[in-house]
C-alpha positions in Angstrom: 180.8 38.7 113.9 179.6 37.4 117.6 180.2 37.1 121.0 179.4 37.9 124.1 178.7 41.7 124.9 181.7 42.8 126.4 184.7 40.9 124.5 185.4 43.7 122.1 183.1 43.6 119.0 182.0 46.6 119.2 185.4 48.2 119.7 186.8 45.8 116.5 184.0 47.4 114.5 185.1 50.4 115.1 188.4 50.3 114.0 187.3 48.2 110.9 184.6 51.5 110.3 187.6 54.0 111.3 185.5 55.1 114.3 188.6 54.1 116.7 192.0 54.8 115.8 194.0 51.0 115.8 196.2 50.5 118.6 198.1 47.8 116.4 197.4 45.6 113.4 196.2 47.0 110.2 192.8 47.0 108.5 192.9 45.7 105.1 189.6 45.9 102.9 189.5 44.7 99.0 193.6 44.6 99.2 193.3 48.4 100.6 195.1 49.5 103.5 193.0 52.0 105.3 193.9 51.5 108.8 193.1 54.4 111.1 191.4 55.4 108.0 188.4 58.2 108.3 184.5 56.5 108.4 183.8 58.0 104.7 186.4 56.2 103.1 185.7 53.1 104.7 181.7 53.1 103.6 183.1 54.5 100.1 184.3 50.9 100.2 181.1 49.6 100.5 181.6 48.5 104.6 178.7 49.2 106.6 177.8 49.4 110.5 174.7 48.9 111.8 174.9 50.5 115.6 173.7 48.3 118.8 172.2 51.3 120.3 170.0 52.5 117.1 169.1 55.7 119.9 172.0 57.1 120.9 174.5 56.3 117.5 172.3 55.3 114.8 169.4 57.8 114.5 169.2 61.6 115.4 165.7 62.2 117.3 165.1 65.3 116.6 165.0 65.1 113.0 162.4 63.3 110.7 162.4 59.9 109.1 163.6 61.3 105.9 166.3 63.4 107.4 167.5 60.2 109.4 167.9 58.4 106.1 169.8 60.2 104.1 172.1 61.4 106.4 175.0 58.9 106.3 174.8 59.3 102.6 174.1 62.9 101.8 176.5 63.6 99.6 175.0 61.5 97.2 172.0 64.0 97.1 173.8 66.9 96.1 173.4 68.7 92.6 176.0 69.9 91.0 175.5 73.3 92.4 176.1 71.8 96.1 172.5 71.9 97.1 170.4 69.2 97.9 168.3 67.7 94.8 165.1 67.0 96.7 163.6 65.1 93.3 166.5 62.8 94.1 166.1 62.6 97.9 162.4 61.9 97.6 163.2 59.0 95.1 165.4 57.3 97.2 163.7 57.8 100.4 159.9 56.4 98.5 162.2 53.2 97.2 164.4 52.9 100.7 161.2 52.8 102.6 158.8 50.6 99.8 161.7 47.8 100.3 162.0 47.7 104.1 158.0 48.1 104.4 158.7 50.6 106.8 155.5 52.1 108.0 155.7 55.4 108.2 152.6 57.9 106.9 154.5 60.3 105.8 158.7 60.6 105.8 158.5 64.0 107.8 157.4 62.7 110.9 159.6 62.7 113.3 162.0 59.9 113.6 160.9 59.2 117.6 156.9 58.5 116.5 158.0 55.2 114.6 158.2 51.9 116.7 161.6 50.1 117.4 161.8 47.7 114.9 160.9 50.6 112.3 163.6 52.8 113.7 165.8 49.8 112.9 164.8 49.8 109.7 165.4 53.3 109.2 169.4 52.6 110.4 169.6 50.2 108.0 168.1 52.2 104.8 
């Protein structure tokens, strides 16, 4: 999607992420109705949003690189116990960051001492 800043992308994508309740219309996704649906059940169908302001929606300063990446998808790091497998996180953080070449020396830096194009990366893992 494009256009200028200011004719409603942002506001469509979120109602199409179920960050904005719909004033009318419907959201349909895979045949799915999941208008004014909640944000997890949206990504559960595999829609994504990358944030314009990566600072203020897309990252949380105050916490590490790692922290920042698994966040939108923590659940997925639980064990079976409801605590967080760190064996797992660790993989997918090592891989996530390998595949974006994110440079980073170590994940548990602080998500503020990487650059602005790694941040973005960071948002997108």
């Amino acid at each position: 999607m494009a256009g200028v800043q200011g004719n409603g992308q942002t506001e469509l994508v979120e109602v199409l992420t179920g960050l904005r309740p719909a004033i009318g219309g419907s959201v349909k996704i895979g045949g799915q109705d999941v208008t004014n649906a909640q944000p997890r059940t949206v990504t559960e169908l595999g829609v994504a949003h990358i944030p314009e302001d990566r600072q203020r929606e897309g990252l949380v300063q105050c916490l590490s690189v790692a922290d920042n990446m698994i966040l939108a998808s923590l659940r997925n790091y639980l064990s079976r116990f409801r605590y967080l497998s760190s064996g797992k996180e660790r993989s997918s953080i090592t891989q996530m960051i390998k595949y974006l070449l994110i440079k980073v020396s170590n994940p548990q830096n602080l998500i503020s001492s990487l650059s602005g194009g790694n941040q973005q990366k960071v948002v997108v893992a």
